[in-house]
C-alpha positions as CSV (number, residue, x, y, z in Angstrom):
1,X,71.1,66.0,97.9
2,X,71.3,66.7,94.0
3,X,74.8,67.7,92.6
4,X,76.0,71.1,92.2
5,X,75.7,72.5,88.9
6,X,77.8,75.0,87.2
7,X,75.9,77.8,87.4
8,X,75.6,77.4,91.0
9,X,79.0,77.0,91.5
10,X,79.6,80.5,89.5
11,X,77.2,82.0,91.8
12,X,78.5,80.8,95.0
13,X,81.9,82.1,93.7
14,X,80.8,85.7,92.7
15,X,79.2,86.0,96.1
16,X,82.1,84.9,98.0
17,X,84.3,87.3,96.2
18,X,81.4,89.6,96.7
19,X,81.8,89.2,100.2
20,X,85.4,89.1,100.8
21,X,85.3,92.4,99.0
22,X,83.1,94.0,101.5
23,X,84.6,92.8,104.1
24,X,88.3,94.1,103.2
25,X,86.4,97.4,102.1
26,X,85.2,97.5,105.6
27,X,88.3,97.0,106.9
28,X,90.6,99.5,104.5
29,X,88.4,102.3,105.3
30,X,88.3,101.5,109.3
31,X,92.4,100.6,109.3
32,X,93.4,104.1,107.3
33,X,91.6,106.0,109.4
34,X,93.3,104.3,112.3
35,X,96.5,104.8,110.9
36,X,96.8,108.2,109.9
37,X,94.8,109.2,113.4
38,X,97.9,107.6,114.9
39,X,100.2,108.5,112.7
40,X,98.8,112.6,113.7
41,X,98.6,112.4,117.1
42,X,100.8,109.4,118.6
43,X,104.6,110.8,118.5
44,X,106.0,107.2,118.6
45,X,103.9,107.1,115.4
46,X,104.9,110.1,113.9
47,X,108.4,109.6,114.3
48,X,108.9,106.1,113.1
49,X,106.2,105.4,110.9
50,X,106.4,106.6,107.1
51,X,104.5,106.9,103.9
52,X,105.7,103.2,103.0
53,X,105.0,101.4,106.6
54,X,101.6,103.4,106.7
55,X,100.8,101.3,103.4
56,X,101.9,98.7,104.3
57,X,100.0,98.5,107.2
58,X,97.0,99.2,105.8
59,X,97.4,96.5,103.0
60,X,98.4,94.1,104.5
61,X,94.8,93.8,106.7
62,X,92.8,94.9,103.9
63,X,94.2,91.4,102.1
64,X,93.9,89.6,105.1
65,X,90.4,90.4,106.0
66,X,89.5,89.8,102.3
67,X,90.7,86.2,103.1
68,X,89.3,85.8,106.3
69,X,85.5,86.9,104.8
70,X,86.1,85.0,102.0
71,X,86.7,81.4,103.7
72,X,84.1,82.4,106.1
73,X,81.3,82.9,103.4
74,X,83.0,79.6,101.6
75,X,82.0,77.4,105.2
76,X,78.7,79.3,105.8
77,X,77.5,78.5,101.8
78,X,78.7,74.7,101.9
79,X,78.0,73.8,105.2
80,X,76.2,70.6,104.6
81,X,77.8,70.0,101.0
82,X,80.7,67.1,101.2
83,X,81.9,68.7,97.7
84,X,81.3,70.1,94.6
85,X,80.6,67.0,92.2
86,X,80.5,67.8,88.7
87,X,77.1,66.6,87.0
């Protein structure tokens, strides 16, 4: 298998960040509607949630599923590569 080049390896990173930012998009649009649906109609929710925790919440999964769709597009694009070998 020939080496890597650099221009490859620019690509494969653009469309890994490409697709962790789809994938956390995804999920910040589906998780704030989840959370201020709860934070509406649960009363549990209501009463103990706030502006802050409703954030926080909703950031925290939007920077995990960036992570998660990120190192799941880095295996599916070097399945098969041992490692990036500079020329």
């Amino acid at each position: 298998m020939p080496p890597i080049t650099q221009e490859q390896k620019n690509q494969d990173v653009q469309d890994i960040i490409q697709d962790g930012f789809k994938g956390a998009a995804t999920t910040c649009a589906l998780t704030s509607l989840v959370v201020f649906a709860s934070a509406r109609y649960c009363p549990w929710a209501k009463k103990n949630i706030n502006y802050a925790g409703k954030t926080f919440i909703i950031s925290a999964l939007t920077a995990a599923s960036f992570a998660f769709n990120a190192e799941q597009s880095i295996t599916k694009k070097h399945r098969g590569h041992e490692k990036w070998d500079s020329p």
